[in-house]
N, C-alpha and C positions, 0 to 999 in steps of 0.2 A: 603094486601093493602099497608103496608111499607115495598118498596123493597129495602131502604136504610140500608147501613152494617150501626153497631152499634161504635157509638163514641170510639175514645182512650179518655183513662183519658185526655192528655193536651189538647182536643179538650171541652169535659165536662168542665174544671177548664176553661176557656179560654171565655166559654158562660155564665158561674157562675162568672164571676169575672165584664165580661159586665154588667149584673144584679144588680150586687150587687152594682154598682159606683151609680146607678140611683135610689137606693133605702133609705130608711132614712135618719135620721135626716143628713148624711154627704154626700145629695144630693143638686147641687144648688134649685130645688124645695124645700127639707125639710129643709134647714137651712135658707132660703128666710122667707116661714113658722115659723118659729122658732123666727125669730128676728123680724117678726110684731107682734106674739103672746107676745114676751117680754116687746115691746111697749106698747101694749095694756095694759097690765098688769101695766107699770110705770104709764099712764093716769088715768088709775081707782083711784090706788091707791094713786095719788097727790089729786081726786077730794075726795075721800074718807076721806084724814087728812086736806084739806086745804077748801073744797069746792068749788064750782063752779065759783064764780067771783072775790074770792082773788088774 
């Protein structure tokens, strides 16, 4: 069924490296992510020591 020849390593490293820009926290999605979950986290914690309408 796969009559395609089998990758060179630079062609492997080349599709792993694509992959890899898109993945984690050092993707624009995951550090997007990352710095609303931070946010959220400063709100709580203002309404937690300060309460809600000081």
């Amino acid at each position: 069924m796969n009559n395609r020849p089998p990758m060179t390593p630079e062609q492997e490293w080349k599709y792993a490296e694509t992959a890899l820009r898109w993945h984690g926290w050092g993707s624009p999605v995951g550090m997007r992510l990352g710095l609303v979950c931070l946010g959220l986290a400063a709100v709580l914690v203002r309404l937690a020591l300060f309460g809600f309408l000081r």
